[in-house]
N, C-alpha and C positions, 0 to 999 in steps of 0.2 A: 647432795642429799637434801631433801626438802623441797617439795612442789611447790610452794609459793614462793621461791624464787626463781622461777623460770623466765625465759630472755622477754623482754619487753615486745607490745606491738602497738600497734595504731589503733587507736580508740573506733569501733566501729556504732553507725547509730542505730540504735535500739529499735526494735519494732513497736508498733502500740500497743498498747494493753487494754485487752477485752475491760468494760466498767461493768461495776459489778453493784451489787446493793448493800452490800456490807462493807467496812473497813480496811481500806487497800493495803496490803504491808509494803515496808519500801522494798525495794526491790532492787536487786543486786545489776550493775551494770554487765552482766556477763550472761543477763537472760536475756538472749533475743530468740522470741517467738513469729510463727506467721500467723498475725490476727485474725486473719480471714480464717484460718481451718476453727478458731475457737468462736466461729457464729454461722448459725444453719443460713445457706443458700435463700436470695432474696427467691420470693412468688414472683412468677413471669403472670402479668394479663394474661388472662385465658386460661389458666390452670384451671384442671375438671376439680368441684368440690369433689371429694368422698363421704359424702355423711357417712354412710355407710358404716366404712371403715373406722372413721372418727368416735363412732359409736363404742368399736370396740377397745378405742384409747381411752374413752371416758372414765371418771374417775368412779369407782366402785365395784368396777366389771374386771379392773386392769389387773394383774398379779405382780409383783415386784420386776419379777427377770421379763425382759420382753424380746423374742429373736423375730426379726422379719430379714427373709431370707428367700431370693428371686436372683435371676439372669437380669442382666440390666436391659433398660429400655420398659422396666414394669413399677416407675413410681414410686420406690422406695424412699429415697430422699425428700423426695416433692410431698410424699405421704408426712411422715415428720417434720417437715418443715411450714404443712397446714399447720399440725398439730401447736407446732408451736407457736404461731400466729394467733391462736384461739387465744390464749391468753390464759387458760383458768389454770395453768401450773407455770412454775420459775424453771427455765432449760438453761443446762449447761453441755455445752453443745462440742465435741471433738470428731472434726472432719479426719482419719485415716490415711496416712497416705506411706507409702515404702521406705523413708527413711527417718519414720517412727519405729523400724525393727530394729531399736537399742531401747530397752527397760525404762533408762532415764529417761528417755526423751520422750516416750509415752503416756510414761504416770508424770512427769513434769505438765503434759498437757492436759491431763486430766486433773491434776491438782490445782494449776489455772482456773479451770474452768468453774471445780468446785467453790476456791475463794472469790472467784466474781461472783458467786450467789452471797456468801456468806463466808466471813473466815477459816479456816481450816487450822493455825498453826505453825507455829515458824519453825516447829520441831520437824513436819514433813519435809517443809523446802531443805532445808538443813542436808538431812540424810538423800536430797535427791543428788546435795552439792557435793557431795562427802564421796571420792575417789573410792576411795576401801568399804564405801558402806555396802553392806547386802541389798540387793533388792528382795529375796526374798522373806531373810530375816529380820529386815529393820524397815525399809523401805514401804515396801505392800503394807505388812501390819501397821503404821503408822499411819497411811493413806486410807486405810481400808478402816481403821477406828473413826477417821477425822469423819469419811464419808456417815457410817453408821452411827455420830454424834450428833452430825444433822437433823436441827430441831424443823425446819421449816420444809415441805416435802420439795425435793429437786426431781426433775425427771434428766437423767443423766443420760446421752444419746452417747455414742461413737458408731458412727459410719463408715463404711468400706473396711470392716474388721476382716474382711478375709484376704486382706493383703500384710495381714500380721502371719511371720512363720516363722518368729523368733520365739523359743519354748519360753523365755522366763517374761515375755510380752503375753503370750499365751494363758498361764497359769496366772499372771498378775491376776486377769480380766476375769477369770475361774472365782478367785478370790474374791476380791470384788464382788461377786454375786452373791457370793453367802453375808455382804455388810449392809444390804441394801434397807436403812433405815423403813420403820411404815411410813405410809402413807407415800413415799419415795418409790423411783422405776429407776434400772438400768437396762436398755435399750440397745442393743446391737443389732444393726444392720450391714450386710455385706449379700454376695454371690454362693458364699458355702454355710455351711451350718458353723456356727460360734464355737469356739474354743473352749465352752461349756458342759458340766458333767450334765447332759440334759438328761437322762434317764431320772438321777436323782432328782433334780428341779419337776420333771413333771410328776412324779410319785408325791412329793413333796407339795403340789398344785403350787407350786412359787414361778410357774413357767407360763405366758402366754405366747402362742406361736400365731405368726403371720406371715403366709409364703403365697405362691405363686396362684391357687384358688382364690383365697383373701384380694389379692393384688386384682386381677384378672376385672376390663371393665364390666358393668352389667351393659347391657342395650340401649338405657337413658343415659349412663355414665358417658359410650360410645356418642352417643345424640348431641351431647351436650359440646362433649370436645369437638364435634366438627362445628357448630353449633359456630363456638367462638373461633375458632379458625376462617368464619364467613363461609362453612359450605351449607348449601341448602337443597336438605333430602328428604325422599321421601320414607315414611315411618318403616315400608318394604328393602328399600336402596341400605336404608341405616342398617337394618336386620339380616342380608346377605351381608354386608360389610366386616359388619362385625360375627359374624355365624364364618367367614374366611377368617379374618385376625385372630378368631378365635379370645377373642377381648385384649390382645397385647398391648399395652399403650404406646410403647412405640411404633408398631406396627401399625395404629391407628393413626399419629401423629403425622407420620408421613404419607399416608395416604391423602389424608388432607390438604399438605401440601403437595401430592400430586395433582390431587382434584384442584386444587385454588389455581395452580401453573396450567388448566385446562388441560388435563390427561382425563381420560374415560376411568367411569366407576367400572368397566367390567374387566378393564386393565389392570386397576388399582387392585380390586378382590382378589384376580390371580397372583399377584407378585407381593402382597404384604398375607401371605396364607401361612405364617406363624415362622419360616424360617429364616436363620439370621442370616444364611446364603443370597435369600431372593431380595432380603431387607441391605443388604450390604449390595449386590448386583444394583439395586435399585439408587441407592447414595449414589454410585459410582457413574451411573449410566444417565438415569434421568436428573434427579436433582441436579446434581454438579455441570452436567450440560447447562442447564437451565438458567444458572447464574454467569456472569460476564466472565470475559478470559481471566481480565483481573485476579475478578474476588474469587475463583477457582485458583487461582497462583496463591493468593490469599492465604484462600483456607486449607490447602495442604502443606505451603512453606512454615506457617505459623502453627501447623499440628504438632512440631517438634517441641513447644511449649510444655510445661505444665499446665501455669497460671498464663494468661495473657492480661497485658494493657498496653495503652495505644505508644505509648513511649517506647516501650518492648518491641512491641511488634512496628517500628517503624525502623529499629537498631537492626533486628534480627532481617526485616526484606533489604535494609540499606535504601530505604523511598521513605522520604519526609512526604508527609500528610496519607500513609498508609494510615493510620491511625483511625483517621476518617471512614474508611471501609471498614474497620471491627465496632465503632457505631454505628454505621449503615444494617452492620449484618445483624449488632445486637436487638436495632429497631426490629427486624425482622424474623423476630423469636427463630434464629436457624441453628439450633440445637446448639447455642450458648447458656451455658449457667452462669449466673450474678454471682460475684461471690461476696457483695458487701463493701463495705465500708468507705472509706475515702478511696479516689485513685481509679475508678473504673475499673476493676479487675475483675476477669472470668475467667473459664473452664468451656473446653467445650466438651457434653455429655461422652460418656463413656465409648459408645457404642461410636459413635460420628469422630472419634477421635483414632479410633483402630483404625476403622478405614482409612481416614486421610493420609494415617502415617505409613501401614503401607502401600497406599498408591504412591506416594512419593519417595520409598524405597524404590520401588518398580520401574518408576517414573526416572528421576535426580536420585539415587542413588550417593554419587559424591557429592551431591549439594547438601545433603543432612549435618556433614560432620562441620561442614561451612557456618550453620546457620545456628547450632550450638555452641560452636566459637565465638559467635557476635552477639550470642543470649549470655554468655558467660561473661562476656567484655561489657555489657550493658549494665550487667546484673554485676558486676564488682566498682562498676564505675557510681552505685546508685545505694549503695552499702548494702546488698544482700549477697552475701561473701561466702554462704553456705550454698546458695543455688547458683553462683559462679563457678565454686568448684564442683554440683554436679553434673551442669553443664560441661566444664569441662570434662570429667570423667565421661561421660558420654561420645563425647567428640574425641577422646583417645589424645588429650593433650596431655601429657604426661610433666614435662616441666612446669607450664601452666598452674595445672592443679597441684605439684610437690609446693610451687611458691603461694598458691591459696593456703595449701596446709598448713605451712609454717606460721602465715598471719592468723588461722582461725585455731591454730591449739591452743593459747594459753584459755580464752572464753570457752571454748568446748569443753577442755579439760576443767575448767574452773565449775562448770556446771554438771561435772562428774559422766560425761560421757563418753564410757570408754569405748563404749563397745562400735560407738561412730568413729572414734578416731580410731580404733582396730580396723574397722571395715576401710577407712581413706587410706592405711597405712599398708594391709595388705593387697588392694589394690596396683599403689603405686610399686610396692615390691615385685608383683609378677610383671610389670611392665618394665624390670631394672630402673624403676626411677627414683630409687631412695641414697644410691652413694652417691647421686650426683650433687644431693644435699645434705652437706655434712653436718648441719643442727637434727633432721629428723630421726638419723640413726639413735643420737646424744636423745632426744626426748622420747623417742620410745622405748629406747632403755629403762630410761627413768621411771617413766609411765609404769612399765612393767614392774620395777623393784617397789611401787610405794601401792599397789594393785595387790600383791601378792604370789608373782607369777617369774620365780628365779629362771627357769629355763628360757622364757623369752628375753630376760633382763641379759642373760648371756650370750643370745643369738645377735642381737639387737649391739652390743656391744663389741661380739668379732667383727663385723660389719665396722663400726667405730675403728675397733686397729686397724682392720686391714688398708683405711686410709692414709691411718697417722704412718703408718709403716712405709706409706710413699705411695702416691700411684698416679704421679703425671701432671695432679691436681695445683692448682693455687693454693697457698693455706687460706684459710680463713681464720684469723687470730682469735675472735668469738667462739667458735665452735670449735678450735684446738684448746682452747681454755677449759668449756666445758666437758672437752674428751676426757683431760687429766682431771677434774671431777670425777667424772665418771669412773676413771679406773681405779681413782682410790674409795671411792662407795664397794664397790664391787669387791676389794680385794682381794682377791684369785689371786697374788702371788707372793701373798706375806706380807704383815705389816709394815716389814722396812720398807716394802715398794712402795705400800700405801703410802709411808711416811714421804717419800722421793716426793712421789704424787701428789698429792695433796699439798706440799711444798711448793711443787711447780703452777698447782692450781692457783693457788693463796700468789705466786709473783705473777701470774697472767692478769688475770683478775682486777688487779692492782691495776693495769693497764689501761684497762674498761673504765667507760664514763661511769660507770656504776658499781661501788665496790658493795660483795655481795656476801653474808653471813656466811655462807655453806661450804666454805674451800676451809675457813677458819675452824668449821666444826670439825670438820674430816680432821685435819691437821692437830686441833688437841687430841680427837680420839688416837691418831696415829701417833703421836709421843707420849701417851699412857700406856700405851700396849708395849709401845717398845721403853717402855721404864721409866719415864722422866715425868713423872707426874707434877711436877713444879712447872714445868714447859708446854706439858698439858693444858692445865688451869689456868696458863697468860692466855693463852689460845681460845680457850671457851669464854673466858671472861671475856676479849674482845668481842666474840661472834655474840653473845649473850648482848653486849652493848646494839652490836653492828646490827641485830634482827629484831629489837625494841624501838632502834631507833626509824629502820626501814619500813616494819610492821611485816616483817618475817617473821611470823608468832612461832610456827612450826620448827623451826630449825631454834627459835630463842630455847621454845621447852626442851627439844632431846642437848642441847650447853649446857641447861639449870639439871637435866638429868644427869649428864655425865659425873656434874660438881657435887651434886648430891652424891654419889656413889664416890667421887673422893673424899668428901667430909665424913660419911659414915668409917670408909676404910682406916682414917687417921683416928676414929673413935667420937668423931662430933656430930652427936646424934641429931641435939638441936638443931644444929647449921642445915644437917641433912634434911629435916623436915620442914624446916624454911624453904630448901631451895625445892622440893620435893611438891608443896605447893604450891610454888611459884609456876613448875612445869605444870602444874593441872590448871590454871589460870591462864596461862599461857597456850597451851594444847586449845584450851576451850575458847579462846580468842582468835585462833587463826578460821574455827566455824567450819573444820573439817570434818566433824562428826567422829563415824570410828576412822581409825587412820594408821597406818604399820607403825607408827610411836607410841602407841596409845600401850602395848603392853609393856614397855619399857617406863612409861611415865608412870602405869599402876602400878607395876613393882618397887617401885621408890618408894609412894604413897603407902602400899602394903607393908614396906617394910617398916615405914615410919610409925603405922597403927598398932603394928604388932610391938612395938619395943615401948609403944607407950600403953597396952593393954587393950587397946579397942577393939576386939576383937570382930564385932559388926563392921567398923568400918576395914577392917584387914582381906573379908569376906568379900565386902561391896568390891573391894579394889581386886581382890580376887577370879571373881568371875567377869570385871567387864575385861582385863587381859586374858581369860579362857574367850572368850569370845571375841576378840580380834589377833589372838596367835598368829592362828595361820597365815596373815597376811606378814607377818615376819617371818623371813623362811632364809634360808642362803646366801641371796641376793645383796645382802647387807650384813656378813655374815657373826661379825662382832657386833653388833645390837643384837639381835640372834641369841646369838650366847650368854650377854651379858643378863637382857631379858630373862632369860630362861634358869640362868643360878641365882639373880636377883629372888625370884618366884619362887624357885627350889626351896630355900633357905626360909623362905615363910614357909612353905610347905612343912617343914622341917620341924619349923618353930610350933606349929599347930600338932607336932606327931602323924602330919600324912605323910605316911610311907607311900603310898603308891602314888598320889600327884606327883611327888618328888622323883619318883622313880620313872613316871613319863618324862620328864622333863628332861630328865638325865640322858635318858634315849635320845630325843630330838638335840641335847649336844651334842650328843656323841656322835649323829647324822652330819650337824654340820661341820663338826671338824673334821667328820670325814672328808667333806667336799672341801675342806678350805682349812688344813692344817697348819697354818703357820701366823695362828691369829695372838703370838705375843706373850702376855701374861696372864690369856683368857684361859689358855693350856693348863698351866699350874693351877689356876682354881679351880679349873672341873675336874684338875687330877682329885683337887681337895676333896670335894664335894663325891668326888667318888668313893672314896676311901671313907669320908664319915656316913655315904648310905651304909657301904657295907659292914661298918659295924654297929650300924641301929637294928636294932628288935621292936618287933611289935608287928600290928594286925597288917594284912597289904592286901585286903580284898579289894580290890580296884573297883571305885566309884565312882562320880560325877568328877572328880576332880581331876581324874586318872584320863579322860577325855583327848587322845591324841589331836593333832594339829589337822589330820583327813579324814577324824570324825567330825570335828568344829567343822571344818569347811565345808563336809557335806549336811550338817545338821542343819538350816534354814532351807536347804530344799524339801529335806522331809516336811519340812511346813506347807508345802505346794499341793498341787495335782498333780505332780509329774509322776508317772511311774519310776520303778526304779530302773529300767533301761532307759528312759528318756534320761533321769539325774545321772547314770553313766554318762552319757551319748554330752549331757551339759560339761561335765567333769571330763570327760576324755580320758577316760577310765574302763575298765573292765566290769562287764556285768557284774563278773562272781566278785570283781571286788566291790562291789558298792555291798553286796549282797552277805558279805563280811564285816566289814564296816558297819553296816549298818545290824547287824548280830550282835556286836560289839558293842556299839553304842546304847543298844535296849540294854544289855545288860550292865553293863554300868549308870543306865539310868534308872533299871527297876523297872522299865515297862516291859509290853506285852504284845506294843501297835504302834504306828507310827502317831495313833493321835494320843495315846498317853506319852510317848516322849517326848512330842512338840509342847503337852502340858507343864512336863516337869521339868522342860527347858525353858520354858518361861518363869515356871517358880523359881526356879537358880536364877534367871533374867538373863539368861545364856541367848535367849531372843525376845525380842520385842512383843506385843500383845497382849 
């Protein structure tokens, strides 16, 4: 129990960080970014101006939201990346790409981007870090204030948005457009229409659109691009040309280079006449002819790339001084994009990149999974251990990538992304490659109990026994350590087992070069429950030492909680609320934001306000555990309980009958699941028996807020319809569609935008 002590890895080095003009904050070893997506694409010589167009970027014409929206091969990037060359505004620049479809790793890059214009905040990165934080109830609002605080205008770009088809990536971006400071742009370009309520936006005139007419060259624009290309026509030649391309730029682009390789204009006219068929035939046929056998090997073995540089792509052909061909090619403007900064590294355009990859399906076929294996071994040999492993997924190396996994969780997890190590996790599971490694079962367990997600935490965990129970395997004395951890987190089979467990955790452990707080916590809590509260407290006292001294903050506070709930139990109020703020001190040093302890640590704190009259601060402590409950669920299932009588009992103290009366529910839930939790039993009998002989009012209000209203209450903050917040929740229409009945009326609203209001006045969510 407790994510910051997860097994060690190899320090991996940091990518650069975009410089910015404001105040750089420090910045946590566990964010490695790719620099290059945070700076628009260098100008190639020869790029066509667009005044034109530029005209209608200028400032005073421009309206906040800006969507430009085309088939590629028409300019879009090249168009924005003028723009930002011009100079008379500050860009904060995020290139798009497919395994930006995790929430974190999205607005992470967009909050970069933001603080190299100017600060933002260390309360945003915080909640980006923060495992259990919301993204849409803490996260966005938080990013989405920092952006609409911005005093100096930014024009904020993200490019290739329509490879986003993650809904809460989606809605982030929604959001976002309603903070768009004055005098400030947000700017999406992609292939589809944006993930935007455009209706409202143009009603609202906050919407300027730029598509495929916009795009489209004029006859000078055409003139000009051959112009620098060295072809020379005549004013009639350019006029048929372009009257066939129908103005396409890339469709012009390589006509040019037909014409330059001495192919005929009446050739040219008919095969670049607007289809991407005759423009793809023609890559295939003439171009690629035209260049040596080589760089023809070149340019399709190297298409399996993302990014290219010469180091890369001399790993991936296995031919020292290949390198020297992708600057031959890049001299050759041959539909390579710059991508900036140190290192030589490009892209080749969109369009030029399809074809190559499948001609060389067609072509080499089993030479593909070859050449992503040696981009993977390149790219792990060179510290980029994220595009190692998706090379390896790619190439179908299934061990490969289970052993990247392991080295890239604790920094992925550290920077709160779950939903990327969901995607590597399920992956490796439908290819059977997750029991062959017996730590990734043990931390996706984990993952899943401190996320807020019991069903996984226990699938994740049969997985776990089915090993320990024998199956052929070597042990691995690390990961049987952490199993018996795990079983006693979980406890599914009664405290005494926990108690076994935890015991046997706490002598493994011992063994490890590194002895670690969280076998010691389990084990007081597991000799509290089963009676021996003196045995307890040796136990917590230790882990309390053992996680101050390691800078295991998290696992220090839920010790200082326990202790606190024994000192009150013996009647030592003080001690209690000593040790009470110590876990919120504590909690707030580990920098996890909300976190599945966090209701356990406010109920300490609550109770301590309330016995000394605070009644403000009882409230404070009140609603920020209503708003990380749900991430306590079963999974842990005596924190659970203990939580949840802690809260009761303020409830109580206050005369809410009905908060208290939820709460007594959701024990009553989890001892269903998990009945043999000690002497949590007897209290909630208690706690039972003193609701039922209290009187007074129990019209269920804000406080009365179930565990699956909270969890679904920050997507009603969204765009999302209420099918799409199923379809997120994996849940049922008609139940979101109760729930969320539910929740208006306990909140007193009417809409979901007065309940997101009145959920903020409670501070139920961020905004």
């Amino acid at each position: 129990m407790g994510e910051s002590d997860t097994p060690p890895r190899n320090d991996q080095p940091r990518a650069s960080r975009p410089r910015g003009r404001g105040q750089r904050r420090a910045s946590s070893p566990a964010v490695v970014l790719v620099a290059t997506k945070l700076r628009h694409p260098v100008l190639r010589p020869g790029a066509v101006a667009r005044p034109r167009l530029l005209d209608m970027l200028a400032p005073g014409h421009l309206r906040p939201v800006v969507s430009v929206v085309a088939p590629p091969g028409f300019g879009k990037t090249t168009l924005l990346a003028q723009w930002a060359e011009r100079g008379d505004l500050v860009f904060a620049w995020v290139s798009v790409e497919e395994p930006d479809n995790d929430p974190k790793v999205l607005l992470r890059y967009i909050a970069e981007a933001l603080n190299a214009v100017a600060p933002i905040g260390e309360e945003v990165f915080a909640a980006l870090a923060s495992p259990g934080s919301s993204v849409p109830g803490t996260v966005v609002p938080r990013l989405a204030a920092a952006f609409a605080a911005m005093t100096a205008p930014v024009v904020l770009v993200l490019d290739d948005v329509h490879v986003l088809h993650n809904r809460q990536c989606r809605a982030a971006l929604s959001a976002l457009a309603d903070h768009v400071p004055p005098g400030s742009h947000l700017v999406l370009a992609g292939r589809a229409q944006p993930p935007l309520r455009l209706a409202r936006l143009r009603a609202e005139a906050r919407l300027t659109e730029i598509g495929i007419a916009d795009l489209v060259l004029s006859a000078a624009e055409a003139a000009s691009l051959l112009r620098a290309a060295g072809i020379a026509l005549g004013e009639y030649e350019v006029a048929e040309l372009h009257r066939h391309t129908e103005g396409w730029p890339a469709a012009l682009y390589l006509a040019a280079l037909h014409l330059r390789e001495g192919g005929s204009l009446p050739r040219a006219a008919v095969t670049f006449g607007g289809a991407n068929r005759l423009v793809s035939d023609y890559l295939e046929a003439e171009l690629l002819s035209r260049v040596s056998p080589w760089q023809r090997q070149f340019l399709t073995r190297t298409a399996v790339l993302e990014r290219l540089s010469e180091p890369l792509c001399e790993a991936v052909l296995d031919a020292p001084g290949a390198g020297a061909t992708l600057a031959d090619l890049s001299r050759s403007n041959l539909l390579l994009v710059p991508l900036g900064g140190q290192g030589g590294w490009y892209r080749y355009h969109h369009l030029f990149r399809d074809m190559l990859l499948a001609g060389l399906h067609r072509a080499e076929p089993e030479l593909v999974p070859v050449l992503r294996r040696r981009a993977a071994h390149w790219c792990a040999q060179n510290g980029l251990g994220e595009e190692a492993l998706e090379y390896s997924m790619a190439a179908g190396e299934v061990d490969a990538a289970a052993g990247l996994l392991l080295q890239l969780w604790p920094p992925t997890y550290a920077q709160g992304r779950i939903t990327t190590l969901d995607r590597w996790v399920r992956w490796l599971e439908e290819r059977g490659g997750i029991e062959g490694h017996p730590m990734l079962p043990v931390l996706a367990s984990l993952m899943a109990i401190v996320t807020g997600r019991p069903a996984d935490a226990d699938h994740w965990a049969d997985v776990v026994d089915r090993r320990q129970r024998g199956d052929g395997r070597p042990d691995d004395p690390a990961a049987t350590a952490w199993a018996y951890l795990l079983r006693a987190d979980l406890c599914r089979h009664g405290v005494e087992q926990m108690r076994a467990d935890s015991g046997e955790a706490v002598r493994r452990f011992a063994a490890e070069p590194t002895v670690l707080p969280s076998p010691l916590l389990c084990q007081g809590i597991a000799r509290i429950l089963c009676g021996d509260p003196e045995g307890g407290n040796a136990s917590l006292e230790e882990a309390v030492r053992l996680g101050d001294d390691a800078g295991v903050h998290e696992v220090a506070a839920a010790a200082r909680c326990e202790r606190a709930l024994l000192a009150a139990a013996r009647g030592d109020s003080a001690g209690a609320e000593v040790l009470a703020e110590q876990a919120r001190i504590a909690l707030r040093q580990a920098g996890t934001g909300d976190s599945y302890l966090t209701p356990l640590v406010c109920a300490t704190q609550a109770r301590a306000a309330l016995h000394r009259g605070d009644g403000a601060g009882t409230r404070r402590a009140l609603a920020r555990a209503q708003r990380t409950r749900h991430l306590l669920g079963y999974a842990v299932p005596y924190l659970a309980v203990q939580a949840r009588i802690e809260l009761a009992r303020v409830h109580l103290g206050l005369a809410d009958l009905a908060g208290a009366r939820t709460l007594l529910r959701e024990i009553d839930d989890v001892l269903r699941r998990r009945p043999g939790l000690g002497t949590l039993v007897g209290q909630a009998r208690a706690l039972r028996a003193r609701l039922a002989g209290e009187r007074g009012p129990v019209t269920p209000g804000a406080s009365a807020l179930t565990a699956a209203e909270l969890r679904l209450l920050p997507l009603l903050a969204t765009h999302l319809s209420l099918a799409e917040i199923a379809a997120e929740l994996a849940i049922s229409h008609n139940t979101v569609k109760s729930q969320t009945a539910s929740l208006y009326r306990k909140l007193m609203a009417t809409s979901r935008e007065e309940a997101v209001a009145r959920s903020r006045e409670l501070s139920l969510l961020d905004g």
